[in-house]
C-alpha positions as semicolon CSV with decimal commas, in nm:
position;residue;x (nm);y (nm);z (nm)
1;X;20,561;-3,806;-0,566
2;X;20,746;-3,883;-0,262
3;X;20,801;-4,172;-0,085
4;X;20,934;-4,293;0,263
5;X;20,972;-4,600;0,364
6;X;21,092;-4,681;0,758
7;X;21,317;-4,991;0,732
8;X;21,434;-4,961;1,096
9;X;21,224;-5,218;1,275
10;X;21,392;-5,447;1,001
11;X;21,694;-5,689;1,088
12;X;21,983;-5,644;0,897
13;X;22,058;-5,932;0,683
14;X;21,637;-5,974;0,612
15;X;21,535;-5,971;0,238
16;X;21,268;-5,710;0,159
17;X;21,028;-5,653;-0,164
18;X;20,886;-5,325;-0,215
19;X;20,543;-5,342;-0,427
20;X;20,373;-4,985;-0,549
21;X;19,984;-5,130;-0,663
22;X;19,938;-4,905;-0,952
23;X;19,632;-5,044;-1,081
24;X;19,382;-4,785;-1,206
25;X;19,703;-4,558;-1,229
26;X;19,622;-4,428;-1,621
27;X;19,601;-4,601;-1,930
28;X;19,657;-4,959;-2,000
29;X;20,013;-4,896;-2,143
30;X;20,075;-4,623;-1,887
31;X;20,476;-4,609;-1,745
32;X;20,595;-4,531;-1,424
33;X;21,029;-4,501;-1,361
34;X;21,206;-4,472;-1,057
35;X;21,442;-4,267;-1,058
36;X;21,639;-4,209;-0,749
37;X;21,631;-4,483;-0,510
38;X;21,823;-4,334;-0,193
39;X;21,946;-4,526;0,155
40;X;22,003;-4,332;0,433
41;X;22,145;-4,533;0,740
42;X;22,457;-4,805;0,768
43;X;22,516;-5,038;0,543
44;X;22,607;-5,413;0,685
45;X;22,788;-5,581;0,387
């Protein structure tokens, strides 16, 4: 799966969680990895 996620109503500088509700997602000891996280855009440091 693929997901997007439009950050660009944000403000720079705001602190952001990113949840994925996997409940009923397999079995009880079921895994799920991220693997590539990717930013496109500038980055304010």
């Amino acid at each position: 799966m693929t997901f997007k996620v439009d950050v660009s109503g944000i403000q720079a500088g705001t602190t952001a969680t990113l949840y994925f509700d996997l409940l009923g997602f397999g079995n009880r000891d079921a895994k799920v990895t991220i693997q590539i996280l990717k930013y496109y855009g500038d980055i304010s440091i």
